[in-house]
Each structure stands twice: as C-alpha cells, then as structure tokens.
C-alpha positions as CSV (number, residue, x, y, z in Angstrom):
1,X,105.0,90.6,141.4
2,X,101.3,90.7,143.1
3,X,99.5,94.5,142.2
4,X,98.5,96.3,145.4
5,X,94.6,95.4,144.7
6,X,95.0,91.8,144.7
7,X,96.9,91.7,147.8
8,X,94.5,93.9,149.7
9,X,91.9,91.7,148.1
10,X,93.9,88.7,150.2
11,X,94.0,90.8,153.1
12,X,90.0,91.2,153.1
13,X,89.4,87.5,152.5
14,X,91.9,87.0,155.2
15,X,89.6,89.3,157.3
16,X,86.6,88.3,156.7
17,X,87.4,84.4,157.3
18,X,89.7,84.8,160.6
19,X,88.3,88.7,161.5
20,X,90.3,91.1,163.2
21,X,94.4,91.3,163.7
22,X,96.9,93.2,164.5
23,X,97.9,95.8,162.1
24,X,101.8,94.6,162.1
25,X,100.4,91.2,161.8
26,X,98.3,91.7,158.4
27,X,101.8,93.6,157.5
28,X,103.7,90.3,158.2
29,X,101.3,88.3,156.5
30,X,101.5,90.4,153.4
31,X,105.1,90.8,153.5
32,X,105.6,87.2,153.1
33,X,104.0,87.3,150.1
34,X,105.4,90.5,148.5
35,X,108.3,91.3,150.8
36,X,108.4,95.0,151.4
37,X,104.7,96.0,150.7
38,X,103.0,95.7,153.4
39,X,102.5,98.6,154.8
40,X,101.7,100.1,151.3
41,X,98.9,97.3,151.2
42,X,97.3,98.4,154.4
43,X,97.5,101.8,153.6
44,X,95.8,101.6,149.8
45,X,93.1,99.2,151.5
46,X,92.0,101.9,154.4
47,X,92.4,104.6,151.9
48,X,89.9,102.8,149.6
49,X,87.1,102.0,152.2
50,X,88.0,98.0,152.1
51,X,89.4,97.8,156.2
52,X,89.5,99.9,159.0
53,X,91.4,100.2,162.2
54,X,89.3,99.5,165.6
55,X,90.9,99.8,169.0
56,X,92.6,97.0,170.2
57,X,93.0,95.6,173.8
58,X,97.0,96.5,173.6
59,X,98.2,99.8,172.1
60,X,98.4,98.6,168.9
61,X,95.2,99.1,166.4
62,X,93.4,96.1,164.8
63,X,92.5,95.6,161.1
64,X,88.9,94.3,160.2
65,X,87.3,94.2,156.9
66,X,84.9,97.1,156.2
67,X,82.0,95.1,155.8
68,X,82.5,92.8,158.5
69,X,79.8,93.4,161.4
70,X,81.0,95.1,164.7
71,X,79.3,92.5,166.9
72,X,77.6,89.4,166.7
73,X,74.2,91.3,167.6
74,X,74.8,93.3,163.7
C-alpha cells in the first residue's frame, strides 16, 4: 500500500507536468492507484502547503501545485 506522502508527491509531479485539474479528477487519478484514498490524498496535500484550489470555469474547483506560477507573466 502507497503512504499518503508519496501519493501527494505523484499528485504534485502530476501538477506540475500537466498543471491544473479538476479536483474529482486528481481524486480519480489517485484512486486508481490506491483505491479509496483519494480524497484523503488531496486533503493531506492542501493541508501541508503542497496544492491549492483555484476557481475553475465550472463549479467545480481546480487543483494546482503550490509552487506552480499563476500565469505565464510569473
């Protein structure tokens, strides 16, 4: 069974490399991988500083690595 760190480590790299999704999609991708922990996974990563929500264009928030830049301007 993965730890919680390394998969929110895999859900930065993920992140950084493709940048922002869908909260239930970073779940999904997570789950396929540790079925049932992906919403602990999100919720250990934001709680640690490593991703945060931004608004997305539907209802549902987005996921982006902490240190990724807001804007291609940053």
């Amino acid at each position: 069974m993965l730890r919680t760190d390394v998969l929110a480590r895999l859900l930065v790299e993920r992140l950084h490399s493709l940048g922002p999704m869908p909260e239930s999609a970073a779940v999904d991708v997570i789950d396929m991988r540790a079925p049932g922990r992906g919403h602990e996974t999100v919720r250990w990563a934001q709680h640690r500083g490593l991703i945060r929500r931004i608004a997305g264009t539907d209802d549902e928030p987005m996921l982006e690595a902490a240190g990724a830049p807001r804007s291609l301007a940053s």
